[in-house]
TIVO-2410 file (N, C-alpha, C; in nm, 3 decimals):
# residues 130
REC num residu      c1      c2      c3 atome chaine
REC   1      X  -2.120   7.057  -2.263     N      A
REC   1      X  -2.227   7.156  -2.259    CA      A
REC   1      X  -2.180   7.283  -2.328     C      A
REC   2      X  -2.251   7.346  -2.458     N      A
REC   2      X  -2.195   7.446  -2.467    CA      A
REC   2      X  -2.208   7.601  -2.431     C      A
REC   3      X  -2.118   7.675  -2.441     N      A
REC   3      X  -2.088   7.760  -2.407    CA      A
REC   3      X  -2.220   7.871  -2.385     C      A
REC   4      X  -2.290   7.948  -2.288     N      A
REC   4      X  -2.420   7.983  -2.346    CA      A
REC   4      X  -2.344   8.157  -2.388     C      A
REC   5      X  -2.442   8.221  -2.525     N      A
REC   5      X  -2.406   8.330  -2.559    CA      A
REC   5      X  -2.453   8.445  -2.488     C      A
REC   6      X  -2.355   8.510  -2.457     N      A
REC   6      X  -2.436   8.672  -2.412    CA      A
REC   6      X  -2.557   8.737  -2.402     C      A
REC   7      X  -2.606   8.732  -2.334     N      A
REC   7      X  -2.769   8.756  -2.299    CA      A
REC   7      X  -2.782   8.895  -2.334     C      A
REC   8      X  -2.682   8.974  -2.361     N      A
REC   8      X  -2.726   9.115  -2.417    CA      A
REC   8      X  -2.739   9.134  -2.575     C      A
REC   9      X  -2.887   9.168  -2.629     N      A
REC   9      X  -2.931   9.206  -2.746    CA      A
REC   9      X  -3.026   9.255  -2.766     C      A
REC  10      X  -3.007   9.355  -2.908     N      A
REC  10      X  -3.106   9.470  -2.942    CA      A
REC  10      X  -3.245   9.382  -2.943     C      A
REC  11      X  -3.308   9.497  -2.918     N      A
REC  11      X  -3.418   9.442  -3.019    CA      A
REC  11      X  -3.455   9.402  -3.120     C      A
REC  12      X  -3.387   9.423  -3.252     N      A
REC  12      X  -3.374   9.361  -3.356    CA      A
REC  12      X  -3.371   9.238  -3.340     C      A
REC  13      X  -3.228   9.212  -3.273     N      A
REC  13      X  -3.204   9.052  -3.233    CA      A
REC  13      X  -3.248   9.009  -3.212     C      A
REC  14      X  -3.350   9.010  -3.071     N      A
REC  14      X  -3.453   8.945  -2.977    CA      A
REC  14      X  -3.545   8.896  -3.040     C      A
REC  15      X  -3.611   9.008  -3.110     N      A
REC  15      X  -3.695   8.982  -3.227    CA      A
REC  15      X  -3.696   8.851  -3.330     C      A
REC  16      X  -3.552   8.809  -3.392     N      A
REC  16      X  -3.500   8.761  -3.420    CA      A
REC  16      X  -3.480   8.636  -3.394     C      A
REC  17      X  -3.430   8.634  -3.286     N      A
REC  17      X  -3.434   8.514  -3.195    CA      A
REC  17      X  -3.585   8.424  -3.143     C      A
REC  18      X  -3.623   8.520  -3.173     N      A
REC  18      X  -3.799   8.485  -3.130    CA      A
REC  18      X  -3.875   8.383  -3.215     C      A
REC  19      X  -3.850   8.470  -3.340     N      A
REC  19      X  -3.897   8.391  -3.459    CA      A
REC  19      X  -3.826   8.287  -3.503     C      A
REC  20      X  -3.670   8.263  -3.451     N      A
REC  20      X  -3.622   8.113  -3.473    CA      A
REC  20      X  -3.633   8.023  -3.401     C      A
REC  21      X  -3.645   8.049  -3.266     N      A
REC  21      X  -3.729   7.988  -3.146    CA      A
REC  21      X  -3.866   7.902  -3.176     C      A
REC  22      X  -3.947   8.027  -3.226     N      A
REC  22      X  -4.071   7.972  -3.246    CA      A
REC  22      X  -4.092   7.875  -3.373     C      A
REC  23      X  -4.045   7.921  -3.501     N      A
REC  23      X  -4.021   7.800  -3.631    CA      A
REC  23      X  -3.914   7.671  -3.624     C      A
REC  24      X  -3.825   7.750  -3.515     N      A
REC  24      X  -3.708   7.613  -3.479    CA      A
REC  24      X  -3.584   7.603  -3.582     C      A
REC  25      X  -3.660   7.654  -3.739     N      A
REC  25      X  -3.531   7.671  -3.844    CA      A
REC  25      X  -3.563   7.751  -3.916     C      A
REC  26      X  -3.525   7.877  -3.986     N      A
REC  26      X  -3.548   7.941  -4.147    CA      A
REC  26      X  -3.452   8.000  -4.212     C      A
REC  27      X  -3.504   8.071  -4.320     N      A
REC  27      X  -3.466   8.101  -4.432    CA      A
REC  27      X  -3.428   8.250  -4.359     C      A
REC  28      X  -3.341   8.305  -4.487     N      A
REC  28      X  -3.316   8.493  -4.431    CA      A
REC  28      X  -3.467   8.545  -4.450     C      A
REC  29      X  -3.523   8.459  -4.601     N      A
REC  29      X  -3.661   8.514  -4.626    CA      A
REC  29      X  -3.733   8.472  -4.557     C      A
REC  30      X  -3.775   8.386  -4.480     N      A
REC  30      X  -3.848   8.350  -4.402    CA      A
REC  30      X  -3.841   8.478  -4.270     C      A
REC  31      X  -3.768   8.493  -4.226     N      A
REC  31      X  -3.719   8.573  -4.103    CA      A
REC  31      X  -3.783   8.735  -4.166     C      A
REC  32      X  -3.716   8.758  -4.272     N      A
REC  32      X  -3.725   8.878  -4.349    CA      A
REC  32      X  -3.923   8.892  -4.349     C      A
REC  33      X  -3.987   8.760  -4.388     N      A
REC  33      X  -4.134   8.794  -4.405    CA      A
REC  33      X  -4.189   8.815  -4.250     C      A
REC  34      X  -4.126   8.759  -4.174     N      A
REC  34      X  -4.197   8.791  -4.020    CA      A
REC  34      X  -4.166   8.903  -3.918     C      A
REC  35      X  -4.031   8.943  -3.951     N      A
REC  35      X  -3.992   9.121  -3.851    CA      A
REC  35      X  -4.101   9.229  -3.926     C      A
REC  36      X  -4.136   9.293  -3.811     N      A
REC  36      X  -4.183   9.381  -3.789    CA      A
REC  36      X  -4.143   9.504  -3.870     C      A
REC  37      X  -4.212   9.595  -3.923     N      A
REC  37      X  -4.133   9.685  -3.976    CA      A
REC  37      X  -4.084   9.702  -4.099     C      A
REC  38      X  -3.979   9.809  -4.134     N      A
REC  38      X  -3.914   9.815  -4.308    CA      A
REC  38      X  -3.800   9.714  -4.251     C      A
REC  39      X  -3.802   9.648  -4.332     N      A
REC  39      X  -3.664   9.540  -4.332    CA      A
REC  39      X  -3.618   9.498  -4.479     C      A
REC  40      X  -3.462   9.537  -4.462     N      A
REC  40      X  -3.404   9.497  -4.550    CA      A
REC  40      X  -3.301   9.344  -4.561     C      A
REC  41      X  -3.326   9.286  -4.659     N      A
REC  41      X  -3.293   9.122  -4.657    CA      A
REC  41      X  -3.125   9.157  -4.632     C      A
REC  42      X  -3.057   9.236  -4.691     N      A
REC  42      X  -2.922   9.216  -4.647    CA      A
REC  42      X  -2.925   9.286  -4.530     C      A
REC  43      X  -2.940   9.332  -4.483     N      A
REC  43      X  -2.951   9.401  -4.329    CA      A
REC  43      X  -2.996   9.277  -4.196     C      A
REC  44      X  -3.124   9.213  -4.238     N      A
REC  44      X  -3.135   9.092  -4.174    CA      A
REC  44      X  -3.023   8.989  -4.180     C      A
REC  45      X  -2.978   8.939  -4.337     N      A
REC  45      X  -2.848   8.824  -4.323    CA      A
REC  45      X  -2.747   8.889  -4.277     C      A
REC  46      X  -2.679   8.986  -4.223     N      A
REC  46      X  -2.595   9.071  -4.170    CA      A
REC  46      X  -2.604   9.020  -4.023     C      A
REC  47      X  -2.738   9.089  -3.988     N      A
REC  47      X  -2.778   9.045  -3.871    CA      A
REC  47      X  -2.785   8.869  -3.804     C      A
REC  48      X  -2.800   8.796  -3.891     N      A
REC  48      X  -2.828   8.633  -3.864    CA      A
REC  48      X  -2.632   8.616  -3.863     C      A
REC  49      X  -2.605   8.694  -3.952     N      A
REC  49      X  -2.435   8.651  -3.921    CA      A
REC  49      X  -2.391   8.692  -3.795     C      A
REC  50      X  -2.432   8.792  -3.751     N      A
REC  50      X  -2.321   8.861  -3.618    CA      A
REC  50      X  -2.440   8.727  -3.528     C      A
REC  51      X  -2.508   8.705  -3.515     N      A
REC  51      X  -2.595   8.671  -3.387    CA      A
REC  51      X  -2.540   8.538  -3.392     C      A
REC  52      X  -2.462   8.443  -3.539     N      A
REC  52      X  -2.402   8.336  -3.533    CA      A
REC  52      X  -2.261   8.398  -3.434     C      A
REC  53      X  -2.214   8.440  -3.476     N      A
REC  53      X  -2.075   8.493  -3.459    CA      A
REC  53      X  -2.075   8.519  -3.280     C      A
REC  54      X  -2.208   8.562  -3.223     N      A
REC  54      X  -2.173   8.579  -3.103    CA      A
REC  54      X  -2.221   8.492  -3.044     C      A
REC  55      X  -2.247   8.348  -3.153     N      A
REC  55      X  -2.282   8.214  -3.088    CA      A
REC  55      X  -2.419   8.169  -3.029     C      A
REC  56      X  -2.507   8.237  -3.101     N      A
REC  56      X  -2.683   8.258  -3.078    CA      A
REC  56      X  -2.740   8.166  -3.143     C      A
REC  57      X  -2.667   8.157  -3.245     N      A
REC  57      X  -2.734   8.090  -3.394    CA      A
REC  57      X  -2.630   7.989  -3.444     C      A
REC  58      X  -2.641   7.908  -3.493     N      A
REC  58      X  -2.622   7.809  -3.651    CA      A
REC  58      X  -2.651   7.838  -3.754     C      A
REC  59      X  -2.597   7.762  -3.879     N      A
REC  59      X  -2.681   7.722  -3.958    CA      A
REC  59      X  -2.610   7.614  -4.055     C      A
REC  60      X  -2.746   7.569  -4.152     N      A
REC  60      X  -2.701   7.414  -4.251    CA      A
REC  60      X  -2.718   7.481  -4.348     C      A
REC  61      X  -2.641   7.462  -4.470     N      A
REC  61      X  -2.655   7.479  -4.642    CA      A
REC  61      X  -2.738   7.366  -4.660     C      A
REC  62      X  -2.860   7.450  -4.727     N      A
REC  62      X  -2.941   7.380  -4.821    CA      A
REC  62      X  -3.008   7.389  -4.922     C      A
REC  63      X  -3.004   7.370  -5.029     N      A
REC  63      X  -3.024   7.403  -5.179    CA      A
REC  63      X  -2.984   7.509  -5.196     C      A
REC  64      X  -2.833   7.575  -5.152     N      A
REC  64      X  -2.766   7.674  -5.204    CA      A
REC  64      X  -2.846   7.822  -5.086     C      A
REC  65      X  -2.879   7.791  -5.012     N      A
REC  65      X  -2.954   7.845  -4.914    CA      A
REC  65      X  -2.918   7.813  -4.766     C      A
REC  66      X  -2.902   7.928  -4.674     N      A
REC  66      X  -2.851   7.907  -4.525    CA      A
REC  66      X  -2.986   7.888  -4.446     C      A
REC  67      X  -3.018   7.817  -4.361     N      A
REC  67      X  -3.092   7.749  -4.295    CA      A
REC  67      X  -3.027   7.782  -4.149     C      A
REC  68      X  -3.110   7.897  -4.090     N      A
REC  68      X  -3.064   7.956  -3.934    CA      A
REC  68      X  -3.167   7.867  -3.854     C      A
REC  69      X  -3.088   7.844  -3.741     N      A
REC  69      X  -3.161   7.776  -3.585    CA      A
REC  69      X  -3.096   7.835  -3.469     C      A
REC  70      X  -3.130   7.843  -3.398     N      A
REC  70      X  -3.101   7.853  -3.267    CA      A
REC  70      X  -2.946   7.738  -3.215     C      A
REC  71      X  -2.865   7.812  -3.160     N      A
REC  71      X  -2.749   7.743  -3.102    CA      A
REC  71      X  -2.776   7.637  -2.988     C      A
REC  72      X  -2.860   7.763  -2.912     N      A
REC  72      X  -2.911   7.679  -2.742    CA      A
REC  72      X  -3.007   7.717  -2.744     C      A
REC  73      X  -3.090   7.600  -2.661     N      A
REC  73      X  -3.248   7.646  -2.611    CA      A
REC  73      X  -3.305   7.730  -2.556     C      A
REC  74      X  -3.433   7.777  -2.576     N      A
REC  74      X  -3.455   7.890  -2.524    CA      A
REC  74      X  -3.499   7.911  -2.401     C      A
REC  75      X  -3.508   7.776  -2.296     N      A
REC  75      X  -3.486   7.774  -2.167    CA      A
REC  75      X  -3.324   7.828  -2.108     C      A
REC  76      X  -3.218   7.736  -2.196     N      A
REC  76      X  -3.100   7.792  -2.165    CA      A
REC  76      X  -3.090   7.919  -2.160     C      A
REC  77      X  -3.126   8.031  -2.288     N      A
REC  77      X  -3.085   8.143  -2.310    CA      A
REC  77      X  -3.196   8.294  -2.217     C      A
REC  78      X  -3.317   8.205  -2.148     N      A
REC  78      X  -3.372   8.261  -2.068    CA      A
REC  78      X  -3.300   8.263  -1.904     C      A
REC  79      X  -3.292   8.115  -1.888     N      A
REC  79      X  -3.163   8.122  -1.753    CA      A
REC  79      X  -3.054   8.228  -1.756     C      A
REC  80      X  -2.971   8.145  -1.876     N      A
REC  80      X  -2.816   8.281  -1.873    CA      A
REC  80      X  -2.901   8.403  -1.863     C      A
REC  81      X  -2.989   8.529  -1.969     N      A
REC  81      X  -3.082   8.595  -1.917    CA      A
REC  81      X  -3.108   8.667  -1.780     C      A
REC  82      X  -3.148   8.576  -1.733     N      A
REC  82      X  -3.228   8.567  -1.611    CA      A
REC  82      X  -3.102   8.592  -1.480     C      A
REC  83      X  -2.984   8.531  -1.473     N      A
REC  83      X  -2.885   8.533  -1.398    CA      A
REC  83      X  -2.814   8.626  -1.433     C      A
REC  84      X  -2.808   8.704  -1.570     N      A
REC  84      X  -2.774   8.823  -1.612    CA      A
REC  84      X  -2.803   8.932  -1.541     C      A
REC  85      X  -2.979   8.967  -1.557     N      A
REC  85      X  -3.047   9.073  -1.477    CA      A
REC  85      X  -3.008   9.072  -1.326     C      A
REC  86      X  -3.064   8.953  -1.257     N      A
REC  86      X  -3.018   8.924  -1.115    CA      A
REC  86      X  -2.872   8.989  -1.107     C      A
REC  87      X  -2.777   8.961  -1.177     N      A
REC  87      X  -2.635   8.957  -1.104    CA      A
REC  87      X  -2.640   9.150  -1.120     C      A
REC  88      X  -2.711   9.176  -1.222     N      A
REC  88      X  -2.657   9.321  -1.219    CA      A
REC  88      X  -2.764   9.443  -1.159     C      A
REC  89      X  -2.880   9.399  -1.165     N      A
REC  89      X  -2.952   9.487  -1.071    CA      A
REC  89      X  -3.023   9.469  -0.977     C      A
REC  90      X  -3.021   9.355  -0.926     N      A
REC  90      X  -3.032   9.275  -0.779    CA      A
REC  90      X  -2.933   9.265  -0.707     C      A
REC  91      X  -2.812   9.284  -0.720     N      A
REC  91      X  -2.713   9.203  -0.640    CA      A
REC  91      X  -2.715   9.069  -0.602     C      A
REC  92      X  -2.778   8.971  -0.728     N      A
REC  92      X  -2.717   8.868  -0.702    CA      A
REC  92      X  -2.861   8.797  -0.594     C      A
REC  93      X  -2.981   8.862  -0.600     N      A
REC  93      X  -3.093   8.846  -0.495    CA      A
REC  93      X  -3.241   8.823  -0.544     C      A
REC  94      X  -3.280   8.709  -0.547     N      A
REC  94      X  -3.369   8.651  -0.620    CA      A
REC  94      X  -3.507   8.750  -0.557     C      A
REC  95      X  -3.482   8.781  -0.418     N      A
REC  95      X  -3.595   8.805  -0.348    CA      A
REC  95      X  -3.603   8.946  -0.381     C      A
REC  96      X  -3.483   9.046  -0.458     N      A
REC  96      X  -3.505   9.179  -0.480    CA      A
REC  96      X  -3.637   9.182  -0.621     C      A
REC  97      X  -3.563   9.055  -0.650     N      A
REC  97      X  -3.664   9.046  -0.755    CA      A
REC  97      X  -3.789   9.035  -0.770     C      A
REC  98      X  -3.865   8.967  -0.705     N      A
REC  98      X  -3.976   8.914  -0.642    CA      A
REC  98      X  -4.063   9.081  -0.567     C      A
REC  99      X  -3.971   9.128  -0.529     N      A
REC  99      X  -3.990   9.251  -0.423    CA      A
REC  99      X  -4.033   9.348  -0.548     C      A
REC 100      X  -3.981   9.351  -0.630     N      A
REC 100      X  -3.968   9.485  -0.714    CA      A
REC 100      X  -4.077   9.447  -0.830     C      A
REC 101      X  -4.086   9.286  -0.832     N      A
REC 101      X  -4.233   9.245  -0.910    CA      A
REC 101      X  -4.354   9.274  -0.819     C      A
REC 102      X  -4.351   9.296  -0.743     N      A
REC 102      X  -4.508   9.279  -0.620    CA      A
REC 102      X  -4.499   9.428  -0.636     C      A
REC 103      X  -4.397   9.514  -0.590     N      A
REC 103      X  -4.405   9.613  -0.510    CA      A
REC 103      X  -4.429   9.726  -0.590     C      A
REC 104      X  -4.369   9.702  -0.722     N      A
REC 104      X  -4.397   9.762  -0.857    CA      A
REC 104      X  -4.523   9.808  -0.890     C      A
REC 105      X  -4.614   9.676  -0.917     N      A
REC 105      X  -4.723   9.702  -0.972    CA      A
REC 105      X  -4.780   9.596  -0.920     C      A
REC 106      X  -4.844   9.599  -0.803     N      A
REC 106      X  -4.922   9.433  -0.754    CA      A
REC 106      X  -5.045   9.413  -0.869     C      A
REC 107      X  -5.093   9.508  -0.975     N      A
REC 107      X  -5.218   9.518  -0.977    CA      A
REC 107      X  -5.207   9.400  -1.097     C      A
REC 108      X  -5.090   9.387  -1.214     N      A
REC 108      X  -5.007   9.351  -1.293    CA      A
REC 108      X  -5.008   9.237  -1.294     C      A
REC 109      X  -4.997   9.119  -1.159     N      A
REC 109      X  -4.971   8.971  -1.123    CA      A
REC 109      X  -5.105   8.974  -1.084     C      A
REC 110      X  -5.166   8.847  -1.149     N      A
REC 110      X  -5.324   8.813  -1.163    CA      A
REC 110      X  -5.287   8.694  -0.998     C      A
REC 111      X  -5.394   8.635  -0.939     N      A
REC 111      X  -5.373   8.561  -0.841    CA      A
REC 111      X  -5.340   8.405  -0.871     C      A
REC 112      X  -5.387   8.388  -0.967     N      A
REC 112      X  -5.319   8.274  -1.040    CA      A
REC 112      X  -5.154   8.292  -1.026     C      A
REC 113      X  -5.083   8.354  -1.037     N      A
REC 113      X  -4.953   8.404  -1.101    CA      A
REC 113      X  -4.899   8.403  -0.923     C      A
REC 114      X  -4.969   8.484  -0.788     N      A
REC 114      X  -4.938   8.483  -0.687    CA      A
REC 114      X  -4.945   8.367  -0.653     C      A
REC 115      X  -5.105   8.271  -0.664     N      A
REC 115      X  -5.077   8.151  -0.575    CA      A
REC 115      X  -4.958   8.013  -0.614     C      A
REC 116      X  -4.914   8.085  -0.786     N      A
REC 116      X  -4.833   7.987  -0.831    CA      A
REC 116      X  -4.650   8.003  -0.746     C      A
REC 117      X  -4.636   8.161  -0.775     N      A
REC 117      X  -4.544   8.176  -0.685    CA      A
REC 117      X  -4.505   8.130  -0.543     C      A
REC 118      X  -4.623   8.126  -0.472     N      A
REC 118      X  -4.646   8.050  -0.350    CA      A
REC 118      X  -4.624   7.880  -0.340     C      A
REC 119      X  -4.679   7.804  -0.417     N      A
REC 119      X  -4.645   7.680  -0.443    CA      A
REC 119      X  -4.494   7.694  -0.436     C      A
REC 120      X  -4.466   7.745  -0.573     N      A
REC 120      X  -4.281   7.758  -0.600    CA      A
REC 120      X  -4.196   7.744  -0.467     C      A
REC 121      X  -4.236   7.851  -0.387     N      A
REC 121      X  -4.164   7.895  -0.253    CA      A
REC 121      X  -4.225   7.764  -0.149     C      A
REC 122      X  -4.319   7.727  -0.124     N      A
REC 122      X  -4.332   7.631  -0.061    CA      A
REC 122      X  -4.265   7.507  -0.136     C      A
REC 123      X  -4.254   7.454  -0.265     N      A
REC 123      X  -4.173   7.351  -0.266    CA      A
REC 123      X  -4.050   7.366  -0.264     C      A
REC 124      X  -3.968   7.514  -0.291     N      A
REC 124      X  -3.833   7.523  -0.245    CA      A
REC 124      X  -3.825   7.485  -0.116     C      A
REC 125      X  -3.878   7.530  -0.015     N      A
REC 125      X  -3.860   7.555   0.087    CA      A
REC 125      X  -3.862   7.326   0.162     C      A
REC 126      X  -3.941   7.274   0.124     N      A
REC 126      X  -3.957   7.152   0.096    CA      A
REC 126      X  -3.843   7.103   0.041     C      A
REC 127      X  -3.794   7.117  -0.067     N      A
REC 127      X  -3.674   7.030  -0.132    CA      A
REC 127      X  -3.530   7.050  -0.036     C      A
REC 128      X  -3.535   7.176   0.051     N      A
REC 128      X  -3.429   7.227   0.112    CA      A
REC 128      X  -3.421   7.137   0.258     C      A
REC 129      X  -3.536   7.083   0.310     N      A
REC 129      X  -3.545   7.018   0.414    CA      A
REC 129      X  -3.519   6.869   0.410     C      A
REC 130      X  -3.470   6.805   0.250     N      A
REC 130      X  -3.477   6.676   0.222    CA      A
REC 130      X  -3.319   6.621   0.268     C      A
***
């Protein structure tokens, strides 16, 4: 299983990551036609290098051209993510989380979104009794 990369990145990156996520593979130009903003093509392949380098990304030579993808999935890199935030401004507490989503802004979570949460917690609570 490999190694998952550091869940901390700019926005640039994220950005970044988004659009290789969503196409699955591209070009610098490809990437370069979809960010937001003034973007410069060596500034972007700069960028596709460090985000390899901190193990985010791949890529294949093809027709004299680098071909970026994603390292790990973007379920993986939402988990690592996700256990990131938890460990550092939850203490490690799923339910601070939950607390600070409701308590925040209840107006924000549509009831769809509550009664789904509810399922969730009732089948945890189910799988724990097996």
């Amino acid at each position: 299983m490999p190694k998952l990369p550091t869940p901390a990145l700019s926005r640039r990156e994220r950005e970044i990551m988004d659009i290789l996520h969503r196409r699955g593979r591209a070009t610098v130009h490809e990437v370069v036609a979809e960010l937001s903003g003034n973007t410069v093509y060596s500034t972007v392949r700069a960028q596709l290098r460090v985000l390899e380098d901190k193990g985010h990304l791949r890529h294949t030579e093809e027709q004299l051209r680098y071909v970026y993808m994603p390292a790990v999935s973007r379920t993986s890199v939402r988990r690592s993510a996700l256990k990131h935030l938890l460990n550092t401004f939850f203490d490690g507490s799923p339910g601070q989380v939950v607390e600070a989503l409701i308590r925040d802004d209840p107006a924000a979570i549509s009831d769809e979104e509550l009664e789904q949460m509810a399922r969730l917690v009732q089948d945890a609570r189910k799988g724990r009794r097996k």
